[in-house]
N, C-alpha and C positions, 0 to 999 in steps of 0.2 A: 661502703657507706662511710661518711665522715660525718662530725658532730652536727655540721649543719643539717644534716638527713634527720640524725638523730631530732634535734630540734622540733625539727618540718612535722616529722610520724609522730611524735608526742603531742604537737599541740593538734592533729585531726584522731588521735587516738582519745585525747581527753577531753573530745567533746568541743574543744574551743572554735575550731572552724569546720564546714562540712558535716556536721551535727549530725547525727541519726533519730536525735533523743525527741520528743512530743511532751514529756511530762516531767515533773520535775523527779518524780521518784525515777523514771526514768535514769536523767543524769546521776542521780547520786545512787544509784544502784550498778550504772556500769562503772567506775569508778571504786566501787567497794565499800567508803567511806570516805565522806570529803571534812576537813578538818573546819574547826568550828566557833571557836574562841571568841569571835571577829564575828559579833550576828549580823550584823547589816552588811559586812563586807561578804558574808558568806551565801548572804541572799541575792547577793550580784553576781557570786563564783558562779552559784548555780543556773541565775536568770541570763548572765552570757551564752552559756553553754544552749540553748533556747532561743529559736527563732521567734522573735517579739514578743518574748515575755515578760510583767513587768513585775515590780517589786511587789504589789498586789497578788499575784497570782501566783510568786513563791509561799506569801504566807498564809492565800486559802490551802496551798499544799501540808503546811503543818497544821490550821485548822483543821481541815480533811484529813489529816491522820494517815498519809501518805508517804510521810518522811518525820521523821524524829531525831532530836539532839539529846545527845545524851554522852557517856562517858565510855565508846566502847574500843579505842585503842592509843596506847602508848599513856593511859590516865590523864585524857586529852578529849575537848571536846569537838562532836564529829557528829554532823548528819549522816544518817543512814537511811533507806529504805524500811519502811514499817515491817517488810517481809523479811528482812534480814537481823533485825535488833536482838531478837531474843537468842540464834546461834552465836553470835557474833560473841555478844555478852556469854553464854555459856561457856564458849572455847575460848576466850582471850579475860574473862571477868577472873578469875581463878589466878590466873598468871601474876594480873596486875595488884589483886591482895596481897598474894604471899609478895609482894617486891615494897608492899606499904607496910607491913604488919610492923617492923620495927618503929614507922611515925607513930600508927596508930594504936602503937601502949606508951607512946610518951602522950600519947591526948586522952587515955583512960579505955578506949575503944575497945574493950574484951565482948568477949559474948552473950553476958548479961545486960551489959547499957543498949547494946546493939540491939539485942533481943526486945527489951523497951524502946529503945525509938522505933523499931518496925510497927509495932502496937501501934505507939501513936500515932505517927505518920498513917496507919493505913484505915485507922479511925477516924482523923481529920477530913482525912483526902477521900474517902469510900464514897458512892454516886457521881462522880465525874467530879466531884469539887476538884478546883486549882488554885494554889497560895504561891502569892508573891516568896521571895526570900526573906523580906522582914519579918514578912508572917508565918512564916513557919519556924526562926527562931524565936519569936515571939511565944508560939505554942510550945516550943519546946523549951525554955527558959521556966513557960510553965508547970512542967512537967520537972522539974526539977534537972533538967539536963541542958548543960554549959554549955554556949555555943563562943566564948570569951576567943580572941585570937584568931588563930586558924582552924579553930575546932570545928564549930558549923561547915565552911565549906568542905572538910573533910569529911564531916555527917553525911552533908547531901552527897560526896563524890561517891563513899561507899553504899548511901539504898542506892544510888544511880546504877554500880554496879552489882549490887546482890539483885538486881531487877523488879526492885519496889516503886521506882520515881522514874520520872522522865520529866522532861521539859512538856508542856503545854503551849497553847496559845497566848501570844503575849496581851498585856491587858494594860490598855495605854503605851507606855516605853515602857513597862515593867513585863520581866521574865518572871513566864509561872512554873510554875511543877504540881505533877498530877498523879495518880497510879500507875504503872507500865502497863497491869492488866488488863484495866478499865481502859486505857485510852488505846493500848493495842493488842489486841488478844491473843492467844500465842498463832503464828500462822505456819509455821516451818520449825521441824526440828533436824538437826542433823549430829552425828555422830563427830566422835572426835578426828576422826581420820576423813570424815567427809567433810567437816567445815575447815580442818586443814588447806584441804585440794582446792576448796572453793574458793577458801581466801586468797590464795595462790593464784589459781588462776583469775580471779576478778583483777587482780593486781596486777600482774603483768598484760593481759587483755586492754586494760584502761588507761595504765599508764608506761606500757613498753613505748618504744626500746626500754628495757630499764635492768638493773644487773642483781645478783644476789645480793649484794651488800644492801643494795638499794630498798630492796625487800624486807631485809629484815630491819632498816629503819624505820623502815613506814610502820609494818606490822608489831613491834616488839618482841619479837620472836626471837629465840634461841638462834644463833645460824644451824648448828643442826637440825631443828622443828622447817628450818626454812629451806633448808637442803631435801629435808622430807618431803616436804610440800613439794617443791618443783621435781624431783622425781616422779611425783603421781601425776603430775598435769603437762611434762615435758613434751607429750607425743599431740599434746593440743597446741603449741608454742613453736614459733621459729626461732632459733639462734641464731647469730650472726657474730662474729668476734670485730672487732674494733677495734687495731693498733691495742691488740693483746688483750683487751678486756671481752668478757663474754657477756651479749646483750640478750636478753629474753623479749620474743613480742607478740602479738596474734600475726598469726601468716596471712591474713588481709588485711592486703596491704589497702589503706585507705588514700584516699584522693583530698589536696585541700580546694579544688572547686572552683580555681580562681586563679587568673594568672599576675595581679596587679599586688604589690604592695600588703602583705597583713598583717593589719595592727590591731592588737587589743587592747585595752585596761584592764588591767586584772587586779583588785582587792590585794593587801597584804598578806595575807594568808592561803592563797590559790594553793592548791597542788600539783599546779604548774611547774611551782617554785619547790615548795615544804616534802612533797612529795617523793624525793631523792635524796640520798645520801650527798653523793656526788652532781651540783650542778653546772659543773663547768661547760653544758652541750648549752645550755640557755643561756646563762650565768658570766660574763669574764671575773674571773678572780680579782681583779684589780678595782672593777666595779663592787663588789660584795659589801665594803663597808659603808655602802651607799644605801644598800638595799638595807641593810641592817648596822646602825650608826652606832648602836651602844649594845651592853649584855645583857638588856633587861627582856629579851626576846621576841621585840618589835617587828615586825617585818613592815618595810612600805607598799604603798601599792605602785606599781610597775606595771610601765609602757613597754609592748614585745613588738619587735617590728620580727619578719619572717622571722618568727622563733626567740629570735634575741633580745633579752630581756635590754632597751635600750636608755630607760628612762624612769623617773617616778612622775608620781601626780599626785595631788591634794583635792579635796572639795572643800569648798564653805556653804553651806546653808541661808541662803535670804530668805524672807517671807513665803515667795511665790518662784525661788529660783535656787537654783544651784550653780557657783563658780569654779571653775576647775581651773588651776595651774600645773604646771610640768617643770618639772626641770629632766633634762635632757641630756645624755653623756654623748651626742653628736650632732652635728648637724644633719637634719633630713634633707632629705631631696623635696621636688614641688611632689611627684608624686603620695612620698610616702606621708607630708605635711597635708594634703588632700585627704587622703587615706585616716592618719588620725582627728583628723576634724571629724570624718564620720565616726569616728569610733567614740569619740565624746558627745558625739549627735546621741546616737545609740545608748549609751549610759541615762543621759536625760529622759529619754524616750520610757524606760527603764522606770525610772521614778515620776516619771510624769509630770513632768518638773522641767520648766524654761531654763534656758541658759545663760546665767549669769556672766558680768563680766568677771575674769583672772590672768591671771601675768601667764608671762608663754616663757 
């Protein structure tokens, strides 16, 4: 196997080409958890992965109460599947306190204010209500509790993880948040050693080839917790070593379906990319500061031709239309220039939305 394999299995294991997935919980269920920061980009991670999906129909899925954003690894946001939020949060919410508790007693955040904003939040918010983020520090300002600085969103991060909030449906361009309870009821419980295994294996299953280092970046996890893990889930997993390194993967082997040219768009934030510790199978090192130009934690959104991440792109917004540009770290071939034309077809298609003119 050489990195270009690696590449290949990654992007039919992640859903990007040769799909298995019908729904959107689907995709973000095999997967694990898809990161989330990035709402619009992350509603393309997902509507890619979906044959003729459009941007519409990712976000009857959070309507629908099918998939939810919320805060459940690395203190980062991430869709997940409605069946999976509440173990996730059990076995990983815990972790990610105890690694905040020193921010949140320089923000006052002990057990008693905490114990009050649950109150209120769950007073406001009770019968399906969902408030924007002004308005819940609004409400809370009222309540006598600060939201000055970084303290609000560090309000919302922790009910997000003690499992009081979640994201809601948005309302106009504004992000809402709602009760975890009320908007998803608990569906699945699992033990600590079983949401271990499970996390493990969703992980390697979604995004192998991929290595223990890689694991425990995505996940936050201890390497020892992450050592645990794939011990429990090893005899479900193939390994392969790779000029010395040791690859985890599902043993079916998947097909990408196509013998021409594959190219996709993929959002800044994909888990294509973010997904690994190490990206040098997708990734050239030299390219890297392309993809990511400053330290402010930007990621662009990138062109993959077979695998290799070759390119970036842009959109601009018109009335009735959308523009897309590229910039390019080589030249294509006609094929592979064919190939990306549909793949920016397809984006459009996506949003429902003509295609503007932009620079190539």
């Amino acid at each position: 196997m050489t990195s270009r394999d690696i590449a290949l299995l990654r992007l039919a294991n992640q859903q990007i080409v040769a799909t298995r997935c019908q729904e959107p919980a689907e995709v973000v269920a095999s997967l694990g958890a898809m990161q989330a920061q990035d709402y619009l980009g992350t509603l393309w991670a997902i509507g890619l992965r979906l044959p003729a999906a459009t941007e519409t129909d990712i976000e009857r899925a959070i309507a629908d109460r099918t998939i939810i954003r919320t805060w459940p690894l690395r203190s980062t946001l991430h869709f997940v599947a409605a069946a999976d939020v509440y173990w996730l949060l059990e076995f990983l919410g815990p972790r990610m306190v105890a690694t905040a508790g020193l921010r949140h007693e320089q923000f006052g955040l002990d057990k008693p204010v905490l114990t009050h904003i649950r109150k209120v939040l769950i007073k406001a918010l009770q019968s399906d209500q969902q408030l924007t983020r002004d308005e819940i520090y609004t409400l809370l300002q009222r309540a006598r509790i600060s939201v000055e600085g970084q303290r609000g969103y560090h309000i919302l991060w922790r009910m997000g993880v003690d499992r009081i909030i979640c994201f809601g449906a948005r309302r106009g361009k504004q992000q809402t948040f709602t009760l975890l309870e009320e908007w998803s009821p608990k569906a699945r419980a699992l033990d600590s050693e079983a949401a271990l295994a499970e996390l493990t294996l969703r992980y390697f299953q979604g995004h192998g080839p991929a290595t223990l280092p890689d694991f425990v970046w995505w996940s936050g996890l201890k390497i020892s917790d992450a050592r645990t893990g794939l011990a429990l889930v090893s005899a479900q997993l193939e390994s392969v070593t790779v000029n010395g390194t040791v690859y985890w993967m599902n043993p079916e082997r998947p097909t990408l379906g196509r013998t021409g040219p594959v190219v996709t768009l993929l959002p800044g934030f994909d888990e294509y990319l973010l997904g690994y510790r190490d990206r040098s199978a997708s990734l050239d090192p030299l390219d890297a500061q392309k993809i990511q130009p400053g330290s402010n934690g930007i990621f662009a959104a990138t062109i993959v031709i077979n695998g290799k991440i070759t390119g970036t792109w842009k959109r601009v917004f018109a009335k009735k239309s959308v523009a897309l540009s590229t910039d390019l770290f080589r030249s294509l071939t006609k094929a592979e220039t064919r190939a990306l034309e549909e793949a920016m077809g397809r984006y459009c298609e996506f949003l429902g939305m003509a295609r503007g003119q932009g620079e190539k």
